[in-house]
Structures are given as structure tokens and as C-alpha cells.
C-alpha angles and dihedrals in degrees: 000000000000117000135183115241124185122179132194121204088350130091110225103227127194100258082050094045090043091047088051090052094051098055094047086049087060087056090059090073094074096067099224115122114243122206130217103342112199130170126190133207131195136152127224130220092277096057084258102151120215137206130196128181137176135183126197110214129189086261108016144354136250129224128186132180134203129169123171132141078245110079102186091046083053096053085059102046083049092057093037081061104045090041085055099048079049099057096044083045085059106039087046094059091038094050092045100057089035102077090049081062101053092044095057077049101061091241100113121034138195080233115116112239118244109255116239123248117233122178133229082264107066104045119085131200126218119234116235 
């Protein structure tokens, strides 16, 4: 997968660069194109790195930020958060065309499903 990255006051090294490429590389599990990656880093007056990234998809767009003193510890929690907006991205289309299809199938109804019975016996009350 091939990304943008533009960095301002810090020079991207390889073992940055390689870091970066294996996290988006995680992201390409899900399926799902994605369009234009770009991250960008730059460092504050306190020597506080940030990261910035940003994802185009077919019907929306992710953005993730990460700031540390740690770059490298920055660059995870970055793909730890974009790993986590694409997964809720998949699993909302997904959920969301899944239930037209079960109900073409017969499986869900517009039927209202009989209520279960439960006795006296079985319900217990808190205390308060």
C-alpha cells in the first residue's frame, strides 16, 4: 500500500517510514479501499511529536490523532485508532445490509414474537 507522508521540523527516517508501512499494512485486512492515505508529523515547542492521518473511503473518511514525546509509541496508538474507526466502518455497513437480507429470507418478520412466560418464582426483587 502506498501512503503520503509530510513532516514538518522532523526528518522521516527508515525505521519511521517502515513503522508507518506496517501499520497501514494491518488496515488492509479489512477489504475495504482505501483512497489517498496521508499522515502527517510535526513536533511542538516542547519536543511533543504529532501525528495526523487521514484516510479517504468510498462513503466517508477516517481521521486519527496521536501526539507523545515517543514517536514511535505515537505511530502505534495511531494505528491502534485507525484500526479501531475501520472496524466500526465495516461492521456498520455490514450490519446494516445485513438485516434486508434476512428479511427476503423469511428470517426476520414484521410478526411480533410471543412474550415468555416467567412465574412468581422465578423473579426476584432487590432489596433496597
Amino acid at each position: 500500500m502506498t501512503f503520503e507522508i509530510t513532516s514538518k521540523e522532523i526528518k522521516v527516517t527508515a525505521p519511521m517510514h517502515e513503522k508507518l508501512a506496517m501499520k497501514y499494512a494491518k488496515l488492509e485486512r479489512f477489504n475495504i479501499p482505501m483512497i489517498n492515505p496521508h499522515v502527517t508529523i510535526s513536533k511542538d515547542k516542547n519536543n511533543v511529536k504529532k501525528l495526523e492521518a487521514s484516510i479517504h473511503l468510498p462513503q466517508g473518511q477516517l481521521l486519527a490523532v496521536s501526539e507523545g514525546e515517543d514517536l514511535y509509541a505515537a505511530i502505534t496508538i495511531l494505528g491502534q485508532k485507525l484500526e479501531r474507526q475501520l472496524n466500526k466502518y465495516s461492521e456498520k455497513h455490514s450490519a446494516h445490509k445485513s438485516g434486508k437480507e434476512q428479511c427476503r429470507a423469511g428470517v426476520i418478520s414484521g410478526e411480533e414474537l410471543p412474550a415468555e412466560k416467567i412465574s412468581d418464582d422465578e423473579l426476584e426483587l432487590a432489596e433496597y
